[in-house]
C-alpha positions as CSV (number, residue, x, y, z in Angstrom):
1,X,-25.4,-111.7,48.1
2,X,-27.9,-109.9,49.8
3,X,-29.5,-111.6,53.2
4,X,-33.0,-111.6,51.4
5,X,-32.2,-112.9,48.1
6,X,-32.2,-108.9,47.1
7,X,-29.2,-107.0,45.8
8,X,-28.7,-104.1,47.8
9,X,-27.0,-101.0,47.2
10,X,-24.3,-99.5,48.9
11,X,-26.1,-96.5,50.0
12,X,-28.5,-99.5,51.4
13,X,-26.0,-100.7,53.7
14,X,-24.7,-97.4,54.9
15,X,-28.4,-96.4,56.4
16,X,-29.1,-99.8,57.6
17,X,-25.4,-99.5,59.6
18,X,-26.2,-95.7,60.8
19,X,-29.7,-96.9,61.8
20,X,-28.1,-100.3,63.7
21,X,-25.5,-98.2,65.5
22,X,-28.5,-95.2,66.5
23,X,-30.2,-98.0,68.2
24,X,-27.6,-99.3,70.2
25,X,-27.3,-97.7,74.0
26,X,-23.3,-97.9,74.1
27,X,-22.6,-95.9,70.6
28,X,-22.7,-92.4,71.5
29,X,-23.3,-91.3,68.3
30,X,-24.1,-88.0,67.8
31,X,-26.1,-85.8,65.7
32,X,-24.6,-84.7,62.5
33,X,-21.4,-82.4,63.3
34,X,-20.8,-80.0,60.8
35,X,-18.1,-81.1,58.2
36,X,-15.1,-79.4,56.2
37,X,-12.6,-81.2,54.1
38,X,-9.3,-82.7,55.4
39,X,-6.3,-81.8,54.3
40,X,-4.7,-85.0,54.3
41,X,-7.6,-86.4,51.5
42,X,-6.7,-83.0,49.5
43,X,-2.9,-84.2,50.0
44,X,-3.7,-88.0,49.5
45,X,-6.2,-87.0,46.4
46,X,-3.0,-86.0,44.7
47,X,-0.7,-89.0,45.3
48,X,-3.4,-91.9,46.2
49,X,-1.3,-94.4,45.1
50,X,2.1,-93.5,47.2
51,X,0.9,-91.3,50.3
52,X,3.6,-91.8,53.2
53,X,0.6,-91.8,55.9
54,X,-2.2,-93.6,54.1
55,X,-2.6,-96.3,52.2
56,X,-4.5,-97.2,49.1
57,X,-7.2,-99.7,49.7
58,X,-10.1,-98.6,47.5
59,X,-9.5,-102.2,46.2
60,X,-10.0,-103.9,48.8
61,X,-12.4,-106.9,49.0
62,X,-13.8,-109.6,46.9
63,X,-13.4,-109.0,43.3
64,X,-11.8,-105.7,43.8
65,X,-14.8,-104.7,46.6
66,X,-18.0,-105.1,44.4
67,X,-21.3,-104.4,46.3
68,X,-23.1,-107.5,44.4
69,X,-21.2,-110.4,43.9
70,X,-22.4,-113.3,41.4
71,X,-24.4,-115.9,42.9
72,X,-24.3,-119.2,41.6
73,X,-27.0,-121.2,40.8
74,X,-28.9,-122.9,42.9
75,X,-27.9,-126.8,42.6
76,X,-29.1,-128.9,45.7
77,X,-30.4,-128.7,49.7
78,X,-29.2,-130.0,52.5
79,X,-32.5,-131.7,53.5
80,X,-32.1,-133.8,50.0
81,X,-29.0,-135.4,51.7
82,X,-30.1,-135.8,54.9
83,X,-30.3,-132.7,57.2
84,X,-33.2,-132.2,59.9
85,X,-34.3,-128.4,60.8
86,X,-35.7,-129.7,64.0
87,X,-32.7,-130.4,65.6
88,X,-33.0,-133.9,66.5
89,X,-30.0,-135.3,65.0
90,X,-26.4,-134.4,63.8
91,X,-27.0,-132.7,60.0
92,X,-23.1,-132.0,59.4
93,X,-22.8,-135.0,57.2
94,X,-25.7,-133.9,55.6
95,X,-24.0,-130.1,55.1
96,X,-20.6,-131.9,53.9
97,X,-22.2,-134.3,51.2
98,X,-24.6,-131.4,49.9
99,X,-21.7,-129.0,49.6
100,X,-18.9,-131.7,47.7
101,X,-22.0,-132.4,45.3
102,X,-22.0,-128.6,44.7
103,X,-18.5,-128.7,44.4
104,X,-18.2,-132.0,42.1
105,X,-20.7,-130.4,39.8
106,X,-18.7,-127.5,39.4
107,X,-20.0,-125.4,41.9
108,X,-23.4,-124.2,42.3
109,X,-25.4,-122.9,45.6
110,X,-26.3,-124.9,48.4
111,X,-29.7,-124.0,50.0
112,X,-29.9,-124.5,53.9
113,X,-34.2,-124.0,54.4
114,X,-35.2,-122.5,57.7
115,X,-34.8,-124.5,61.0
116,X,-32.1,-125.2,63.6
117,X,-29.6,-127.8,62.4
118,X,-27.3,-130.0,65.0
119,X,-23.9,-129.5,64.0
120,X,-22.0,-132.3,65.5
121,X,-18.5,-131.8,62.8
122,X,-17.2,-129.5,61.1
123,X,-18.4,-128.2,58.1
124,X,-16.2,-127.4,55.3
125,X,-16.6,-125.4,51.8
126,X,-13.4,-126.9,50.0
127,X,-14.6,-126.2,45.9
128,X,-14.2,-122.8,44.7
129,X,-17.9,-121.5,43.1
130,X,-19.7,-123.2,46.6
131,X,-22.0,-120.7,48.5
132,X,-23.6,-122.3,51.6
133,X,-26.9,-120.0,51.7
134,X,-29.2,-120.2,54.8
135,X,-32.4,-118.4,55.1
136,X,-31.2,-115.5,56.3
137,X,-29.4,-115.8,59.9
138,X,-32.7,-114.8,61.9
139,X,-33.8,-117.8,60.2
140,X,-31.1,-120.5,59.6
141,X,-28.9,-121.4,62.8
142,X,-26.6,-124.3,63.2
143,X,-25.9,-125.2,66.4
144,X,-22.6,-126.2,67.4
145,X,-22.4,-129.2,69.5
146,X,-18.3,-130.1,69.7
147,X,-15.1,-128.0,69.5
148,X,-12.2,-128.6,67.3
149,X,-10.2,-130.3,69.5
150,X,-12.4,-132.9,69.6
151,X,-12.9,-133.1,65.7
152,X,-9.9,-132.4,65.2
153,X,-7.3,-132.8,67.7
154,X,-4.8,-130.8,69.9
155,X,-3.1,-128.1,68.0
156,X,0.0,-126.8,69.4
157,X,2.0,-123.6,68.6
158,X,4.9,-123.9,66.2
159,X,7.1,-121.6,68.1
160,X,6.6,-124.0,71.5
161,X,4.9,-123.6,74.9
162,X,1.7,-125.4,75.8
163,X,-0.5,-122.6,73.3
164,X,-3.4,-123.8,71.4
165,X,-3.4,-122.6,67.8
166,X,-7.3,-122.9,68.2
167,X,-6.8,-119.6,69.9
168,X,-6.3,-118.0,66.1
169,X,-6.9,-121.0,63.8
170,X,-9.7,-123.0,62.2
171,X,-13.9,-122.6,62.3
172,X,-16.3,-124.8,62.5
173,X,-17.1,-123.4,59.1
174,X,-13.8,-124.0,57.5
175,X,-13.3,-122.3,53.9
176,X,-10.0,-123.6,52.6
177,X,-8.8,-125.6,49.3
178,X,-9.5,-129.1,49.9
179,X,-5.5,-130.4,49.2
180,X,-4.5,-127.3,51.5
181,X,-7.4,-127.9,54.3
182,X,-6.5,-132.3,54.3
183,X,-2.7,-131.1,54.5
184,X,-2.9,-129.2,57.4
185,X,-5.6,-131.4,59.4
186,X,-3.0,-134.6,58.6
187,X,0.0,-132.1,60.0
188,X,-2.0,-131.2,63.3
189,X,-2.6,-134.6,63.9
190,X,0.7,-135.8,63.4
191,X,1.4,-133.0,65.8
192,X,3.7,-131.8,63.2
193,X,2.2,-128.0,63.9
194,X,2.4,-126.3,60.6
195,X,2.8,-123.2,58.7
196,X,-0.6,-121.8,57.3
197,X,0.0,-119.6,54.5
198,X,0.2,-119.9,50.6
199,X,3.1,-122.0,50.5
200,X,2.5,-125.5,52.1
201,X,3.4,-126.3,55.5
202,X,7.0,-125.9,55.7
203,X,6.7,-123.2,53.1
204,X,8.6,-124.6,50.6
205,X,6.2,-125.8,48.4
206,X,6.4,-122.9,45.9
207,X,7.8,-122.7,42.4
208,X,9.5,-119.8,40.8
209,X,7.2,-118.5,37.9
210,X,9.8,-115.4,36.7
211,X,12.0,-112.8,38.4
212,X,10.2,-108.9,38.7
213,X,12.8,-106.3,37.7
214,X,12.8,-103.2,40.0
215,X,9.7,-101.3,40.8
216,X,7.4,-98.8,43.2
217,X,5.5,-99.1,45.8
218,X,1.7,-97.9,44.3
219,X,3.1,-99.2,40.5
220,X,0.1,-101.4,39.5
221,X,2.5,-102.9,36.0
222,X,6.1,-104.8,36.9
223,X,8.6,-106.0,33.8
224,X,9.3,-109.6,34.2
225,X,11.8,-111.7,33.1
226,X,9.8,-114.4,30.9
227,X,5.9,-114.1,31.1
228,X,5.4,-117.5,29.3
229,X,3.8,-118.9,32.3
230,X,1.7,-115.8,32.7
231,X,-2.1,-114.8,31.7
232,X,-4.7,-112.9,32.4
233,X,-6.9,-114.2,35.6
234,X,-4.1,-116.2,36.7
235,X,-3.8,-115.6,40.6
236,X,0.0,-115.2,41.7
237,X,2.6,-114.9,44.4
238,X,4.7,-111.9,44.4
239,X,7.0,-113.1,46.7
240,X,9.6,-110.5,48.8
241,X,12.5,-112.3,50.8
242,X,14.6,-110.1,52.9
243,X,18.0,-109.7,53.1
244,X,20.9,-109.5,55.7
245,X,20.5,-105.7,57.0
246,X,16.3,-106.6,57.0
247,X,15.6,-103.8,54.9
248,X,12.6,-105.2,53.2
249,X,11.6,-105.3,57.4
250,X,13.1,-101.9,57.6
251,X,10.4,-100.9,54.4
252,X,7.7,-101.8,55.9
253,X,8.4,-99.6,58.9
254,X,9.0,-96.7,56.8
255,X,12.4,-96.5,57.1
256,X,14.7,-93.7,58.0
257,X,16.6,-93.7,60.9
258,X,14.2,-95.0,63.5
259,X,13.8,-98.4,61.5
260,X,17.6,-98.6,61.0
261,X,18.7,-98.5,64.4
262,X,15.9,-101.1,65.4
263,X,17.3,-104.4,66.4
264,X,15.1,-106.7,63.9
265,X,17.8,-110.0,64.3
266,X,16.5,-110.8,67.8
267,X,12.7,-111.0,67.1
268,X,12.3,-114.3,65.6
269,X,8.8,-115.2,65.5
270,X,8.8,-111.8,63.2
271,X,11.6,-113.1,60.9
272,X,9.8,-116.3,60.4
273,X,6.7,-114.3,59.0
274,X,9.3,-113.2,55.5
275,X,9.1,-113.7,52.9
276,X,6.2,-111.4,52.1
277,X,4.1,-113.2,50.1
278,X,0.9,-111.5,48.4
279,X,-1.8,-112.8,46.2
280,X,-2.7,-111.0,43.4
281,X,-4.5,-111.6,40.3
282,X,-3.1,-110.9,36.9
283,X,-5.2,-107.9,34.9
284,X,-3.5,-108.5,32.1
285,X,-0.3,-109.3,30.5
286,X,1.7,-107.8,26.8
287,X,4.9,-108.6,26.1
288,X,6.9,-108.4,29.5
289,X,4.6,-105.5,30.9
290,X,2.5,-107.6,33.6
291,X,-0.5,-105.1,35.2
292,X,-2.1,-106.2,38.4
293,X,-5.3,-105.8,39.7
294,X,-4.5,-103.8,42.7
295,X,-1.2,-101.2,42.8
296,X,2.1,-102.7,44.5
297,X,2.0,-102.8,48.2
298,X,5.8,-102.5,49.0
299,X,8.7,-101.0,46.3
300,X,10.2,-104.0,44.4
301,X,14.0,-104.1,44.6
302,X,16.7,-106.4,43.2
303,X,17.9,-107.3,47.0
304,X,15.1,-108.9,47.9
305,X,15.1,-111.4,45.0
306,X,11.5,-110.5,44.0
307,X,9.7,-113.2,42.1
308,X,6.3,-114.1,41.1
309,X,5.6,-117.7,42.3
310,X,2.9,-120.6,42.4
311,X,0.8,-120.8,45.4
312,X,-1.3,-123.3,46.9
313,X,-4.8,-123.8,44.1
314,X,-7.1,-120.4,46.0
315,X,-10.2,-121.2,46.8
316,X,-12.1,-118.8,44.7
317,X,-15.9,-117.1,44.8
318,X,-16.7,-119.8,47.5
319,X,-19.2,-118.5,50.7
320,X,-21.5,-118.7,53.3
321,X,-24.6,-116.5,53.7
322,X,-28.3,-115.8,55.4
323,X,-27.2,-118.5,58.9
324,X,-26.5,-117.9,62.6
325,X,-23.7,-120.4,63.9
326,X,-24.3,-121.0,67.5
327,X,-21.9,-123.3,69.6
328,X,-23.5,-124.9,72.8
329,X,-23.0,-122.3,75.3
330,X,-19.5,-123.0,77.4
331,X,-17.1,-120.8,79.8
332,X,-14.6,-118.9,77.6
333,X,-10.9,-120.6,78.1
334,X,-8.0,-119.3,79.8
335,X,-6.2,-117.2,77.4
336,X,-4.2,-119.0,74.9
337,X,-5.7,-122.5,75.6
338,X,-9.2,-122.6,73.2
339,X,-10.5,-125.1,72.5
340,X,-12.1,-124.0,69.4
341,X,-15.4,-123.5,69.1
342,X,-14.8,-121.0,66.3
343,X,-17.1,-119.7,64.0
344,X,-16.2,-119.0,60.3
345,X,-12.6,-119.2,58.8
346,X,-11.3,-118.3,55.5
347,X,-7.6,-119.6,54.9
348,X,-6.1,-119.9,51.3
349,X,-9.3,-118.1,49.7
350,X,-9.2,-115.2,47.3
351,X,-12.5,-113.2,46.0
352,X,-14.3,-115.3,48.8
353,X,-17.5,-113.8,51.1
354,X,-19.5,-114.4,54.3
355,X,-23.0,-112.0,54.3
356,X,-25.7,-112.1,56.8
357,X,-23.6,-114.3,59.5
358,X,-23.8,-114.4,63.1
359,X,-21.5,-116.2,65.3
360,X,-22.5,-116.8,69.0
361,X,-20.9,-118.3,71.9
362,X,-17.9,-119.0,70.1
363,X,-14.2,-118.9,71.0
364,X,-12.8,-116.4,68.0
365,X,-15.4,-115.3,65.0
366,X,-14.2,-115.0,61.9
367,X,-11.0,-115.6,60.5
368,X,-8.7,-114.2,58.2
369,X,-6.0,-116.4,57.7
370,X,-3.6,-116.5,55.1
371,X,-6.8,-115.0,53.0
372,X,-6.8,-112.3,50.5
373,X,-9.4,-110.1,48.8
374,X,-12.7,-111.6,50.6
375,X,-15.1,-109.4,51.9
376,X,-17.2,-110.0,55.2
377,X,-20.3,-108.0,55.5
378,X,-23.5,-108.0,57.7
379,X,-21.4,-110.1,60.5
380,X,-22.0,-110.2,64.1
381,X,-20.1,-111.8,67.2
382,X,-22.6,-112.6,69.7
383,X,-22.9,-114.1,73.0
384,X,-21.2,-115.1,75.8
385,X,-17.8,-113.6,75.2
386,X,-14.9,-114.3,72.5
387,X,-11.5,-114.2,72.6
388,X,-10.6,-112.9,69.0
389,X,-14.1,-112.0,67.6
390,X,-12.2,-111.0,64.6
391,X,-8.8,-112.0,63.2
392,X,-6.7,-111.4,60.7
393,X,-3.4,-113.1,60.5
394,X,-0.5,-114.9,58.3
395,X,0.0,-112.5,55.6
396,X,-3.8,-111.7,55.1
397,X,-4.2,-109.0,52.5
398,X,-6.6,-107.0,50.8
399,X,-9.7,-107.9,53.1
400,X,-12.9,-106.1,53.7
401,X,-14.9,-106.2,56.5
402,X,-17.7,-103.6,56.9
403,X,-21.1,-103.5,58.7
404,X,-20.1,-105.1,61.1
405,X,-20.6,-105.5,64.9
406,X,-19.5,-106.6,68.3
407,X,-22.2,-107.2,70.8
408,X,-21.4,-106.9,74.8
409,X,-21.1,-109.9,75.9
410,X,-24.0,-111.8,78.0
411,X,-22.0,-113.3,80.5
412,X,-19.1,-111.6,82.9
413,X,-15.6,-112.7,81.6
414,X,-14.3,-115.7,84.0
415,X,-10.7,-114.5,85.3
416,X,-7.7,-115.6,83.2
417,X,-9.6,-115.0,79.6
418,X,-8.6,-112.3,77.4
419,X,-10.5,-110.0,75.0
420,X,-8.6,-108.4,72.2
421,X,-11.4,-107.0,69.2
422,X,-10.5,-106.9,65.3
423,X,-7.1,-107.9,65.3
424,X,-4.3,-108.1,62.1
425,X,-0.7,-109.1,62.5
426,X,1.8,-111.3,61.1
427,X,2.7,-108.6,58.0
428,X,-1.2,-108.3,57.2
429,X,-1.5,-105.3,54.9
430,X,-4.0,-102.9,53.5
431,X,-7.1,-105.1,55.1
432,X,-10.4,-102.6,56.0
433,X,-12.7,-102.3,59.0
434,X,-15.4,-99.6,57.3
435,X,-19.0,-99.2,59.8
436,X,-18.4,-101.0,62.5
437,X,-20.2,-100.8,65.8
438,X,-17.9,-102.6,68.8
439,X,-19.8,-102.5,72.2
440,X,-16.5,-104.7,73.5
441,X,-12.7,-104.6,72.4
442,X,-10.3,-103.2,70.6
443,X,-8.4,-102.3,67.8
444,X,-6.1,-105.2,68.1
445,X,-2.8,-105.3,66.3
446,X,-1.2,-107.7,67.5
447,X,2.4,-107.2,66.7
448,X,3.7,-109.4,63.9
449,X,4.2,-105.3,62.4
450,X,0.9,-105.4,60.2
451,X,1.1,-102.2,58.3
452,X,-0.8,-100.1,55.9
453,X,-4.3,-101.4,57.2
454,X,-7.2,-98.8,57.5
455,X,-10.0,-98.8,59.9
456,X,-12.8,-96.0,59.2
457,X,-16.3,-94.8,60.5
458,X,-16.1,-97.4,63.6
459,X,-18.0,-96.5,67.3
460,X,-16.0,-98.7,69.9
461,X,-16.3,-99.0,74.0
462,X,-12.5,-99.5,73.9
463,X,-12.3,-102.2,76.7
464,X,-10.5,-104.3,75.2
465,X,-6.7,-105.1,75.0
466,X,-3.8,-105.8,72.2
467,X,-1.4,-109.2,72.0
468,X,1.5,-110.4,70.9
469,X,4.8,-111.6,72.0
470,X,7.9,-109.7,72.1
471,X,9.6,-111.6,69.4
472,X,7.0,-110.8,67.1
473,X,8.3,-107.2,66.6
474,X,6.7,-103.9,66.6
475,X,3.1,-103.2,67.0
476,X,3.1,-101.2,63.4
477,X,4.3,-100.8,60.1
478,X,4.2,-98.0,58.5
479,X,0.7,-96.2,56.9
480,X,-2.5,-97.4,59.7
481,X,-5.2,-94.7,58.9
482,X,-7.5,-94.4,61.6
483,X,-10.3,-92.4,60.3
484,X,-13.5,-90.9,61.8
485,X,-13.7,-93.2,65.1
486,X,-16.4,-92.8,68.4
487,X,-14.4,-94.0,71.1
488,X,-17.2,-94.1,73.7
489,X,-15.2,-94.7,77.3
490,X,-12.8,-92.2,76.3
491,X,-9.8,-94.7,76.0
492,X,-6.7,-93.8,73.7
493,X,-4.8,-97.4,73.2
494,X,-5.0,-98.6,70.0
495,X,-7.4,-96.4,68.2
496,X,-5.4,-92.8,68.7
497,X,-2.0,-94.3,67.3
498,X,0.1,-91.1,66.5
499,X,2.3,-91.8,69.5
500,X,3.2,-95.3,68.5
501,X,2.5,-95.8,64.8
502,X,5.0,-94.8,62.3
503,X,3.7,-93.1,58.9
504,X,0.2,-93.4,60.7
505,X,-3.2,-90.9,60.2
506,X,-5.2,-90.7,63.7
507,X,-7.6,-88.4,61.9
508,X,-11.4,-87.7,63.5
509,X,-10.8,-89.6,66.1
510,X,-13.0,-88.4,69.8
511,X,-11.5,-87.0,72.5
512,X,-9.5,-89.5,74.7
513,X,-6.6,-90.5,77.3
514,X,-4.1,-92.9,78.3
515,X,-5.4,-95.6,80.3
516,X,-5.1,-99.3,81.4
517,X,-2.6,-101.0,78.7
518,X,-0.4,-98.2,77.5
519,X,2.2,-98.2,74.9
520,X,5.8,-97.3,73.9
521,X,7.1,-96.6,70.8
522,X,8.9,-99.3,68.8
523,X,10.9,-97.0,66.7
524,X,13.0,-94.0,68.2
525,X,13.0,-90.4,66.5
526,X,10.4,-89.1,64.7
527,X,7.2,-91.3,63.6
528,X,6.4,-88.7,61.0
529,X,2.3,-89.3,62.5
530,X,-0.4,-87.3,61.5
531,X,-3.4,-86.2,63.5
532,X,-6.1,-84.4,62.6
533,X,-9.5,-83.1,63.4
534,X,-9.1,-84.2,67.2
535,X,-12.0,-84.4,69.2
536,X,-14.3,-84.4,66.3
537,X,-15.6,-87.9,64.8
538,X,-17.3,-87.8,62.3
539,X,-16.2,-83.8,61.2
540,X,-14.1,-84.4,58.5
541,X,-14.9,-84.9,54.7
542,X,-15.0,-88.0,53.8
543,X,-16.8,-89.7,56.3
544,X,-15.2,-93.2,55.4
545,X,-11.6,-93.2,53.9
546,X,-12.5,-96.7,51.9
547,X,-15.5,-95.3,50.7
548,X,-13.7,-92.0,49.2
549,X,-11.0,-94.7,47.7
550,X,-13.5,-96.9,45.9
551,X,-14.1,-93.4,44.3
552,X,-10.5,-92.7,43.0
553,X,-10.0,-93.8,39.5
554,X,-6.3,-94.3,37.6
């Protein structure tokens, strides 16, 4: 999956990321502090699989986080069907027919040769087994020449107002499912603005598989009721409805008394978000005992009717590598009203990748949506200014993004935009930011109470600021780990979170203060928040809390 055609190491990556980030004039890194061992890894160490403050994600990614990922053959070109590297005419026809021959043949790789490609549509990977594989993106750039309004058209907000959804939906490389991508494209253009996750549009298209008898939060085996339609492979829905007190809501915070007394029954764009619905893929299956590939996120209890369901068909081991994606330079949009010149999306994808991947000039980067276990690595934002450069949204779980990096933008922001950073809400859990460099934004959680996410080893100039409406909900669920951050302008929101966060570790984080957008807590009482090593990034043993996980065995 490497850039070059190579397969490189982890240790690889680390050195290139510590020698990117020593390059860069905004990262204050500094020279090797000396480290001691934390005591929340020695506590954690001993309970990785339950730890009140940090969650278990040494699984996150695609196909469990591997470091080399199979490529698939190579099966065709774009220039075969059509493209031009020169730029003289629109090659997204080209991209489209090379990609569904890949796709028809039952997958295969689809070679983009170096040049610069006009992109006048939008370019779609809908066949699981598809990788769209540039040159490497110093070599390969599309180039973006309409936005997905116009390919497209409007997309409203299902909760009302005159939003776009292009604000935090869609790229211009689109990887979805083809009957899940053709259903939502009809819906927007019927202006029928639909839901986006697993389960269809009105989120009823689901089937009970069997009922899952009571369980714990870090079990990584459930008893089911009748495993007949069960197998090993076989990607499912565990699905989690709540109940009349919201105690499954109450769970996620938690609980204890601060989540009790919270008034959940008013915020109904959060309410909407349940069921909790997450992907998983079956390890393997005897008798009734069903084991899991990754350890439960949330405890499974009779009142919430837990279930393992159908899903929409995933796209699976599908991606895009080596190519910049550059959209015709533009003024950012007001906040809220994009018009989407997006880069790359995943939505409905499991065990999915982008590598070596720039985006410029765009809108919002790259997209999470209603995706599970993909990993991004290598990416960059670029250019004039984006409004989400990373997002992570509709029950999104399981994600990796690492080596990653925000670039300052080249052009002042024009008044009215907004710049929020790598964002996750709407009940996103145990998702990873590991060895990222942010010269601009934030760590965005953007209500919708995301919890148990983890971001690790990260230098950010923490200018940027959070979303998210009021009837969303809280900020965070329980267990964010913030581990071993460089905060370079010395701003506290979002990053130190021990004030705000329930069950959260703020742990290596620099020295900083309150400033500019400033937070309450959501929950009253006690937060039970952990800090440690304060003032000292990168002073703690390990360095990267994902990295130490991938370590942990059962």
């Amino acid at each position: 999956m490497a850039p070059s055609g190579r397969a490189l190491g982890r240790r690889q990556f680390v050195s290139g990321a510590v020698a990117v980030a020593a390059a860069a004039t905004t990262t204050g890194f500094a020279p090797e502090p000396v480290t001691s061992a934390s005591t929340l890894w020695k506590e954690f160490e001993a309970a990785p699989y339950t730890h009140p403050q940090i969650p278990y994600v040494g699984r996150a990614g695609a196909r469990r986080g591997a470091t080399v990922l199979a490529r698939p053959r190579v099966v065709t070109d774009v220039l075969s069907h059509g493209a031009t590297p020169d730029g003289s005419a629109d090659s997204a026809p080209a991209f489209n027919r090379a990609l569904a021959e890949a796709g028809e043949r039952g997958g295969g790789t689809v070679l983009v040769p170096p040049g610069t490609y006009r992109i006048d549509g939008l370019i779609h990977i809908g066949h699981s087994g598809v990788v769209l594989r540039g040159a490497g993106s110093a070599r390969t750039k599309l180039v973006a020449t309409k936005h997905l309004t116009e390919l497209i058209g409007p997309y409203g907000s299902r909760y009302g107002g005159d939003k776009s959804s292009w604000s935090w939906a869609g790229g211009l490389i689109w990887l979805a499912p083809r009957a899940r991508h053709a259903s939502l494209v009809a819906a927007i253009r019927e202006r029928a603005w639909p839901f986006e996750g697993w389960t269809g549009n009105g989120r009823d298209e689901w089937t009970s598989l069997t009922a899952v008898r009571p369980a714990r939060r870090g079990d990584w085996t459930v008893t089911v009721d009748d495993p007949s339609a069960l197998h090993r492979g076989r990607i499912v829905l565990l699905r989690l409805a709540d109940d009349a007190g919201h105690t499954l809501l109450e769970h996620m915070a938690g609980g204890g008394p601060g989540a009790e007394s919270y008034v959940w029954d008013d915020k109904t764009k959060l309410t909407s978000y349940v069921p909790y619905e997450w992907p998983v893929r079956i390890a393997s299956v005897r008798g009734r005992k069903v084991t899991f590939e990754r350890p439960l996120p949330l405890d499974v209890r009779p009142e919430w009717d837990p279930r393992l369901t159908t899903l929409a068909e995933p796209l699976t081991d599908a991606g895009v590598e080596g190519l910049t994606l550059e959209a015709v330079e533009t003024p950012q949009a007001p906040h809220l009203l994009d018009k989407g010149f997006n880069g790359v999306t995943f939505q409905c994808a499991y065990d999915c990748w982008a590598d070596d991947v720039v985006v410029r000039h765009v809108d919002n980067g790259f997209g999470l949506v209603a995706a599970s276990a993909c990993t991004l690595r290598h990416t960059r934002v670029e250019g004039r200014g984006a409004h989400h450069p990373y997002f992570c949204r509709e029950g999104a779980h399981d994600n990796l993004v690492e080596d990653f990096r925000i670039a300052a933008r080249t052009v002042p922001a024009p008044p009215g935009t907004q710049l929020h950073g790598i964002n996750v809400e709407g009940l996103s859990s145990h998702n990873v930011w590991s060895r990222g460099v942010m010269e601009m934004g934030t760590f965005d959680t953007h209500r919708g109470m995301p919890f148990a996410n983890v971001r690790t080893q990260i230098t950010v100039e923490n200018n940027g600021r959070h979303g998210g409406d009021a009837s969303a909900g809280p900020l965070y669920g329980a267990r964010f780990a913030h581990w071993n951050v460089t905060v370079t302008n010395g701003r506290a929101g979002c990053v130190k979170i021990d004030t705000v966060a329930p069950y959260s570790a703020s742990v290596g984080i620099s020295e900083v203060r309150e400033f500019d957008q400033i937070d309450v807590p959501d929950f009253t009482g006690d937060l039970h928040a952990r800090v440690e090593a304060y003032g000292s990034p990168g002073a703690v043993r390990p360095r990267n809390l994902y990295e130490a996980q991938r370590n942990v065995r059962r």
